[in-house]
C-alpha positions in Angstrom: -83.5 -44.3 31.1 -86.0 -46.9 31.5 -88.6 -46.0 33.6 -89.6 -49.2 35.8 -93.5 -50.2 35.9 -95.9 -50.7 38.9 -98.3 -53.8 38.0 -100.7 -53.0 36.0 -99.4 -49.6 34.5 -98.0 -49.1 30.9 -95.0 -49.0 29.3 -94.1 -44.9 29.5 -90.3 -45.5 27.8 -89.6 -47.4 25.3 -85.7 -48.2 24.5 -84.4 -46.2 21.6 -83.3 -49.4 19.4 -87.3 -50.4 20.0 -88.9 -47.1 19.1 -90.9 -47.0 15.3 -90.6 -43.4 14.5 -92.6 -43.8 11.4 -95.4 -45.1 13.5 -95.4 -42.0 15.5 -95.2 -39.7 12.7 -98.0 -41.2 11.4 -100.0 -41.1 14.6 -99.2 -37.0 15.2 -100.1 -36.1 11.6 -103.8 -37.9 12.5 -104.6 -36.5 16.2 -102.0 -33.3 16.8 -104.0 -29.9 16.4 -101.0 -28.8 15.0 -100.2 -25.1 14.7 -98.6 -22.7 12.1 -98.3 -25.6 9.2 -101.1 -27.2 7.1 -101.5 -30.5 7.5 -99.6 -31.0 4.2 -96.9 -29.0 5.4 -96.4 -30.5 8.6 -93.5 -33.0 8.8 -91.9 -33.0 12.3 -88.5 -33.8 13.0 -88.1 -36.8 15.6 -85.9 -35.9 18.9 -85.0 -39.1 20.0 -83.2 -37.6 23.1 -81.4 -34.0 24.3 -78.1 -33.0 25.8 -77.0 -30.2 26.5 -76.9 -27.6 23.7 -77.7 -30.5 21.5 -81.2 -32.3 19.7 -80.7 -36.2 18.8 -82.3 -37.1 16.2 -83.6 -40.8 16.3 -80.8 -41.5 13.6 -78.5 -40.4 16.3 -77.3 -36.9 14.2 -76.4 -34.1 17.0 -77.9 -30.6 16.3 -76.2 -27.9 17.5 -78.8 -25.9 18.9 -78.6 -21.9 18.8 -82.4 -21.0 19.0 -82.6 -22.7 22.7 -85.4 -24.7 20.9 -88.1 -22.1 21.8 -85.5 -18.8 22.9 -86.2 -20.8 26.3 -83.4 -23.9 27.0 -81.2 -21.7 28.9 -79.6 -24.4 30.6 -79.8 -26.6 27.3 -83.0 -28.6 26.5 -81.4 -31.3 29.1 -79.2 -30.9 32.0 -78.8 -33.1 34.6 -78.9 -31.5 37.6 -82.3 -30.1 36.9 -83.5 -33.6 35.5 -82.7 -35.0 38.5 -84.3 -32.8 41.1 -87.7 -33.0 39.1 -87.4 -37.2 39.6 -86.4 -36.5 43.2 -89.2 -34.4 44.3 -91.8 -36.5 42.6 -91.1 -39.1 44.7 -92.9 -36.8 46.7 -95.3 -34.8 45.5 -97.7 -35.3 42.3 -99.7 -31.6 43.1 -100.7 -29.2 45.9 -102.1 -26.2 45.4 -100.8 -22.9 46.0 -103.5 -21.1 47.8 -103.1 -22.1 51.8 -100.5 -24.5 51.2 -96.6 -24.5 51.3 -93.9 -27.3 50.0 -90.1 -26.4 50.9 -89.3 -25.4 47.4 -90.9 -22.5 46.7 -89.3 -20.3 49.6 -86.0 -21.0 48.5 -87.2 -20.3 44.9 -88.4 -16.7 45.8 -85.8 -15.9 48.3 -83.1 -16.9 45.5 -85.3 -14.8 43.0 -85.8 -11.6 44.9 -81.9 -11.5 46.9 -79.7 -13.1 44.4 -81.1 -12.2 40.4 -83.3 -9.4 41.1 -80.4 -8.6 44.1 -83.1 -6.7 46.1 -84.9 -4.6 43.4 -88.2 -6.6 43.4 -89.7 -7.9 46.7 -92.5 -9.9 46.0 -92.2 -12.9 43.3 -95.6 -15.2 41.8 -96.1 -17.9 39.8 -98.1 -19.2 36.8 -97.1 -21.6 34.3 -96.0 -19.7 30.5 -95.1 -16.4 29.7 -98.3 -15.1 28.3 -99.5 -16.0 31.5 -97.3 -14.0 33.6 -98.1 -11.0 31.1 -101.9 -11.4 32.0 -100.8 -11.4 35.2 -99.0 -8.3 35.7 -101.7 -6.5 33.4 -104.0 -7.0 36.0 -101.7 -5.7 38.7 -101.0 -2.6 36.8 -104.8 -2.6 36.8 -105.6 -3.0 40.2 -103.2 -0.5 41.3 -103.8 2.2 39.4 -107.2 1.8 38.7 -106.9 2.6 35.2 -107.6 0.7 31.8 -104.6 1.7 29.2 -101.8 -0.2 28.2 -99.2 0.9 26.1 -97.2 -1.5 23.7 -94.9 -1.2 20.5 -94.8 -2.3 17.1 -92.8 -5.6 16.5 -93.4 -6.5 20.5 -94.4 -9.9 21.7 -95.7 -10.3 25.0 -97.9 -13.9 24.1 -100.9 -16.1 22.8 -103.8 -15.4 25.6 -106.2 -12.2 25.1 -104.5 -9.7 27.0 -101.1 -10.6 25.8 -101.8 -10.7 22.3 -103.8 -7.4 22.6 -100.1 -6.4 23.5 -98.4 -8.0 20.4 -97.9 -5.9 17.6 -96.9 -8.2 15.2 -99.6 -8.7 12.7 -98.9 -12.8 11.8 -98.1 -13.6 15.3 -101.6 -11.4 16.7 -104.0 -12.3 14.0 -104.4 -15.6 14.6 -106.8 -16.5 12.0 -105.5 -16.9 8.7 -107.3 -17.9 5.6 -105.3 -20.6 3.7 -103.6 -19.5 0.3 -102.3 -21.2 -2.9 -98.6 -21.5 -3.1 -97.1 -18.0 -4.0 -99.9 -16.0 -3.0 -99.9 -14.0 0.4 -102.2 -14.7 3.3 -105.5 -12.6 3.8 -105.4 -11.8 7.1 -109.5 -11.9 8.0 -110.1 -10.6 11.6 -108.2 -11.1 14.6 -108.9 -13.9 16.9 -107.9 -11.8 20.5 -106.2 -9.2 18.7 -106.5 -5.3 19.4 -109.0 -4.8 22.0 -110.0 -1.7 23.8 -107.3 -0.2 26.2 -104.1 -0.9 24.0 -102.3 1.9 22.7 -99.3 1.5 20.4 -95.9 3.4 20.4 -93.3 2.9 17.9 -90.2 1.1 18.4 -86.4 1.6 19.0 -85.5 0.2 15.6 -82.8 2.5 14.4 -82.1 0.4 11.6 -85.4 1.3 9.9 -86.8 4.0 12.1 -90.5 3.6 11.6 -91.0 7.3 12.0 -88.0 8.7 9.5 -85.2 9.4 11.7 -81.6 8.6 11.5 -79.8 7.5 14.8 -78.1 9.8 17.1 -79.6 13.0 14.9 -82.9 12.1 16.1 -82.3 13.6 19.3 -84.2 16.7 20.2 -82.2 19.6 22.6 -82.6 18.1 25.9 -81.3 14.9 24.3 -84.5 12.7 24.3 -84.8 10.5 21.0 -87.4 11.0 18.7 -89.5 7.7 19.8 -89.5 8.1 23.2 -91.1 11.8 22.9 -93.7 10.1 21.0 -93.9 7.8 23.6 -94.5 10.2 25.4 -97.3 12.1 23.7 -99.2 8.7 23.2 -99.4 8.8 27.0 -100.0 11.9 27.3 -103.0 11.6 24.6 -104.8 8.7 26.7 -104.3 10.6 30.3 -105.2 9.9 33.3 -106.2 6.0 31.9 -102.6 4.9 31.3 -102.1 1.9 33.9 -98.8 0.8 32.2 -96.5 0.3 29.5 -95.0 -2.5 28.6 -91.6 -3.3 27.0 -89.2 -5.7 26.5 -85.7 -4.3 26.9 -84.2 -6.4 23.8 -87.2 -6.8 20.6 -86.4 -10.5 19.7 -89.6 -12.6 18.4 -89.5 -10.4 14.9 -86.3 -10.4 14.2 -83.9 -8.9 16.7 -83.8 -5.3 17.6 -81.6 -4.0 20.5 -82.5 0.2 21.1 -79.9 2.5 21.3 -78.1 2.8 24.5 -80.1 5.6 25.9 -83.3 4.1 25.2 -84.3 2.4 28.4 -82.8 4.7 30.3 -85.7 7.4 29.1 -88.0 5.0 29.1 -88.0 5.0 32.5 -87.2 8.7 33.9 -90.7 9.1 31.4 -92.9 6.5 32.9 -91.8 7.6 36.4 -92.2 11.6 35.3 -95.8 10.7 33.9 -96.7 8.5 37.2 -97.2 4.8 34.7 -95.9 1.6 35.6 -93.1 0.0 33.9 -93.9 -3.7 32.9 -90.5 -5.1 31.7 -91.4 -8.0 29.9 -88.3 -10.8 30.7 -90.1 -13.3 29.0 -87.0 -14.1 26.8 -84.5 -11.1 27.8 -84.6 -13.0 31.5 -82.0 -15.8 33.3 -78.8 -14.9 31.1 -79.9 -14.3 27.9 -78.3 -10.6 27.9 -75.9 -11.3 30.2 -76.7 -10.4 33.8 -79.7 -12.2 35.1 -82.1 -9.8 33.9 -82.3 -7.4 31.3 -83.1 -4.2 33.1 -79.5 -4.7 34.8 -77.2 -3.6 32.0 -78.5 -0.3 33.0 -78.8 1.8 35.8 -82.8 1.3 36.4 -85.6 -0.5 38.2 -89.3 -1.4 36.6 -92.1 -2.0 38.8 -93.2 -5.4 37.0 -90.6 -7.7 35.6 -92.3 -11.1 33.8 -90.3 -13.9 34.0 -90.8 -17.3 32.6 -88.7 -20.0 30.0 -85.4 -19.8 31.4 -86.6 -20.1 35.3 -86.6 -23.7 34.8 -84.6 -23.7 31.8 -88.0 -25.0 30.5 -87.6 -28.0 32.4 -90.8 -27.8 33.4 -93.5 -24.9 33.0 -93.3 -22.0 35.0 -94.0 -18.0 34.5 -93.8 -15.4 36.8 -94.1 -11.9 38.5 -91.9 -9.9 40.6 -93.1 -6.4 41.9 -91.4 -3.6 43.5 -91.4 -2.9 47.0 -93.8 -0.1 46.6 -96.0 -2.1 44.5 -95.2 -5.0 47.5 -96.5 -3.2 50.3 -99.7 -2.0 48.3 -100.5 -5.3 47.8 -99.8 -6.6 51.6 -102.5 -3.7 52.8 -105.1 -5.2 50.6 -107.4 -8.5 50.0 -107.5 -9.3 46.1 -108.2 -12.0 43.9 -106.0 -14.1 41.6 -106.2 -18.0 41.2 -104.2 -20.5 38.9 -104.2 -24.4 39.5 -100.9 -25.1 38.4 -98.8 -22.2 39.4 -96.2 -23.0 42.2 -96.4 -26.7 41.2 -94.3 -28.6 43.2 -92.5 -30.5 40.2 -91.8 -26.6 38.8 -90.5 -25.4 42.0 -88.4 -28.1 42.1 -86.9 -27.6 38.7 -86.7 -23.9 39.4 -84.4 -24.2 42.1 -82.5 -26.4 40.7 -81.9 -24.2 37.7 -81.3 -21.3 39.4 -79.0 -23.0 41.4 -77.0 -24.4 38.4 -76.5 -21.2 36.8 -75.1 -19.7 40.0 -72.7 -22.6 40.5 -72.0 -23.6 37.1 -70.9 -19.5 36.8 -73.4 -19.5 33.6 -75.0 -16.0 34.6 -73.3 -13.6 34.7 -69.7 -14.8 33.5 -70.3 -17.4 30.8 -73.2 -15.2 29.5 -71.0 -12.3 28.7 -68.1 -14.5 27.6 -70.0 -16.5 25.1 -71.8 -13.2 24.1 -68.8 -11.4 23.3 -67.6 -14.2 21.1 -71.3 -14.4 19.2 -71.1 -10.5 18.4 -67.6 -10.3 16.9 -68.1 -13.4 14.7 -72.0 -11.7 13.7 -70.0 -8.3 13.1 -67.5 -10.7 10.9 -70.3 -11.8 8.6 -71.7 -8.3 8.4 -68.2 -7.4 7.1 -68.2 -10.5 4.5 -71.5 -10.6 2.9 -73.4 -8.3 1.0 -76.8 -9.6 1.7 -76.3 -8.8 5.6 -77.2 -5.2 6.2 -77.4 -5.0 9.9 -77.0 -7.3 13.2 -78.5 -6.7 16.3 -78.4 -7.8 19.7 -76.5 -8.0 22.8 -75.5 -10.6 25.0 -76.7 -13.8 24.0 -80.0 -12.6 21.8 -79.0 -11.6 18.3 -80.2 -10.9 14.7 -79.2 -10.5 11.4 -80.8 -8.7 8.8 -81.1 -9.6 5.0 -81.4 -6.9 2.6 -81.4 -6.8 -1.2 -79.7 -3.9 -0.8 -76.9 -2.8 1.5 -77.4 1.6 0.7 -81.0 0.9 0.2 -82.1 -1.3 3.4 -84.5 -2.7 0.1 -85.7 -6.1 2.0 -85.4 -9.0 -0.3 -88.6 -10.5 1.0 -91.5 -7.2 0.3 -93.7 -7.8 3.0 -90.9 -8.4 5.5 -92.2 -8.9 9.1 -95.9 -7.5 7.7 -97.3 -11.3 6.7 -97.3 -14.8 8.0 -95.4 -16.3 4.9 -96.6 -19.5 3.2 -94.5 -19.2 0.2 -92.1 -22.3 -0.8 -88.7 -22.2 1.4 -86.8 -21.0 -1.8 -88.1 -18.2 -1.8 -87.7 -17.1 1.8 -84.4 -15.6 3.0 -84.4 -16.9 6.5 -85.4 -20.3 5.1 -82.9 -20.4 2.6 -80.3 -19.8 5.4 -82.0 -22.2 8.1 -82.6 -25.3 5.6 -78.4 -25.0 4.4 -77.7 -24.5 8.4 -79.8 -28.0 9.5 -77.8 -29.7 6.8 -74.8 -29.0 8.4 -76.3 -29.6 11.9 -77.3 -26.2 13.1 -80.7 -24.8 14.2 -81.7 -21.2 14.1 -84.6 -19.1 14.7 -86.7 -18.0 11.2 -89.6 -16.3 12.5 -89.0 -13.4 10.5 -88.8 -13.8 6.3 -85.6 -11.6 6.0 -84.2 -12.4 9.7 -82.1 -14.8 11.2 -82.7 -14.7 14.8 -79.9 -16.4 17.1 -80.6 -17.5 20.6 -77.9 -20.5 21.8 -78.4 -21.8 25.4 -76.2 -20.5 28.3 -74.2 -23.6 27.9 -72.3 -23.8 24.5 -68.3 -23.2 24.3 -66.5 -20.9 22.1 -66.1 -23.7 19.8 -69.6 -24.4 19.5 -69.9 -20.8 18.8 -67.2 -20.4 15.8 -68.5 -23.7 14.4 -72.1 -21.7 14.3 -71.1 -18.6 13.0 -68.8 -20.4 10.3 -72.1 -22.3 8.9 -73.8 -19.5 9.4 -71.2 -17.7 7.0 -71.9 -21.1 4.1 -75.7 -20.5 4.4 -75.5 -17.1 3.8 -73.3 -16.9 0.8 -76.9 -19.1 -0.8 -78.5 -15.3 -0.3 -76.0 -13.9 -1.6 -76.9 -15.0 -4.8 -80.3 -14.2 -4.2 -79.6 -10.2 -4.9 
């Protein structure tokens, strides 16, 4: 699309056949703050357009997309229908600000939110513009309703970049944030943490069955009553930092370290605990939300309610920036009795309200949530369990609906990882020598993108709008990459 120009303004689109991509290489390498790579590392991959649950390359080579770019494409990293609200609402509005003002949009954005995903669990929805936004956010409402400081977390959770999010993040290469560069081979030293653990953060361990940070072995763990052995530490932790607990915070599916889906009864307890102990839930949605399980939210493949839900990425299907809150109707009317301050300049933006609706809107119509979801789901987890079965590198997958993981191990008896430090270390080592790499470099040749954020795990997160095809062509390069591994032990 060409964009046409008033007199006097530049050129903001230029047509593909007249775009030098070396040129712009060049010009990102010089001026982009670039994250996560060296400036020797850092070769970026030009997108010359997106469709659907595909990236164009500007030679024109489709990539089938199954990490939704950023776990965050729900709808595919273009669609349409959302594309075209955006250009028809800026025709009239550039901003307004939330505070005293009201557009049309975002009424029928929270009215969708609160009757039709949340169907009548949460009853008051706000805005921000990421997800580590929205988690600050509902921090400071667990704050100001309880009056208390203490949050709990888990290991291997990621709730975000800003302070209080990444005080929340218990994953050591994605929470400290400075790293001291290394020679190739050698690991990282990680020197202290830029946000990092502050005061007020408390850490439970995780429903990782596969390697049960605290020794059990999945169902034995349970004690008499039935309770698993994590969530009576769980438990005691709160119990240790009474009556300061304000929260704890979860998200119902672990999928920024590799995946980790709890045992069915986890979330379950989670809750009849917080409620027993008189702490908020904070059910972080961040990724888990709009589909990405199956029903519209997480929480809803079991019988419970939390009192916070953050929401952000696939509201808009990342159209265009947007992160959220929804509370409870006790929290609701708590809130309504009382004057209190929160402020952000872009949240209800009329361009992302916009998009919002419209995305919400074409998952509803377009039958994506809750049918397609599961469909597409279903297919996903019998090919994953397939490759389980065929390789001996893979010693677990885990997941569930449309958020999955599989784990490589040198060893299948053993769970011996083939990488040492595992999720422990930001990795800077040569992609040879990385499992996930090895897999996600053979995958791109053959025009497939996956999710390496973890050395020995292959994280998969396609969009809400591939087909069963698209999914057996996935998990049939997905079987190729992995038989490279296989040699590797």
């Amino acid at each position: 699309m060409i964009i046409p120009r008033r007199s006097g303004m530049p050129k903001f689109v230029t047509p593909p056949e007249e775009v030098n991509w070396e040129e712009l290489i060049e010009l990102d390498k010089k001026y982009f703050l670039r994250p996560i790579s060296t400036a020797k590392e850092y070769s970026p991959l030009p997108i010359a357009r997106t469709e659907g649950p595909y990236l164009i390359t500007s030679e024109n080579v489709k990539i089938l997309d199954f990490m939704s770019v950023l776990h965050c494409a729900n709808a595919g990293a273009y669609h349409p229908k959302i594309a075209q609200a955006i250009k028809e609402y800026a025709d009239h509005f550039g901003y307004l600000y939330e505070g005293g003002f009201l557009e049309q949009m975002r009424p029928k954005v929270c009215k969708f939110l609160i009757e039709e995903a949340f169907k009548g669990d949460m009853a008051r929805v706000g805005f921000g513009n990421s997800g580590s936004e929205a988690v600050e956010y509902a921090l400071m409402i667990a704050r100001v309703y309880t009056g208390k400081p203490y949050v709990v977390t888990r290991w291997y959770d990621y709730h975000g970049w800003t302070a209080g999010a990444v005080a929340n993040t218990i994953i050591p290469y994605l929470r400290d944030l400075a790293i001291t560069p290394t020679k190739p081979g050698e690991v990282p030293e990680i020197k202290t943490p830029v946000g990092g653990i502050v005061p007020y953060t408390a850490i439970a361990p995780p429903p990782h069955c596969y390697r049960c940070p605290i020794g059990h072995t999945y169902p034995d763990c349970k004690d008499r009553k039935g309770m698993l052995a994590c969530i009576n530490v769980l438990k005691e932790l709160i119990l240790a930092h009474q009556p300061y607990v304000a929260a704890v915070i979860t998200e119902v599916v672990q999928g920024s370290c590799g995946v980790f889906a709890p045992p069915p009864e986890y979330n379950p307890q989670l809750r009849q605990i917080t409620k027993e102990l008189g702490v908020l839930w904070i059910d972080d949605e961040v990724i888990c939300g709009f589909g990405r399980t199956g029903p519209w939210f997480g929480y809803q493949n079991w019988d419970i309610k939390p009192d916070i839900v953050t929401f952000a990425k696939g509201v808009t299907g990342s159209h265009i920036p947007v992160g959220g809150v929804a509370i409870s109707p006790e929290l609701a009317k708590w809130f309504d009795e009382r004057k209190w301050w929160h402020a952000s300049t872009f949240a209800s933006h009329p361009l992302g309200m916009a998009a919002a609706y419209a995305a919400l809107t074409v998952y509803k119509e377009e039958k994506l949530i809750p049918d397609h979801a599961k469909k597409i789901g279903k297919r996903l987890e019998e090919g994953l369990k397939g490759i389980k079965d065929r390789h001996k590198s893979v010693g677990n997958v885990s997941g569930m609906g449309l958020i999955w993981g599989i784990e490589l191990v040198k060893n299948k008896e053993t769970k011996e990882p083939i990488f040492p430090q595992d999720r422990f270390y930001f990795w800077h080592e040569e992609a040879v020598k990385i499992p996930s790499k090895v897999v996600a470099v053979k995958c791109i040749e053959r025009r497939l993108l996956v999710s390496t954020f973890a050395a020995n795990n292959i994280t998969l997160m396609p969009t809400l709008v591939v087909t069963e095809d698209e999914v057996d062509r996935a998990i049939d390069i997905l079987d190729k990459a992995i038989e490279e591994v296989d040699k590797m032990v």
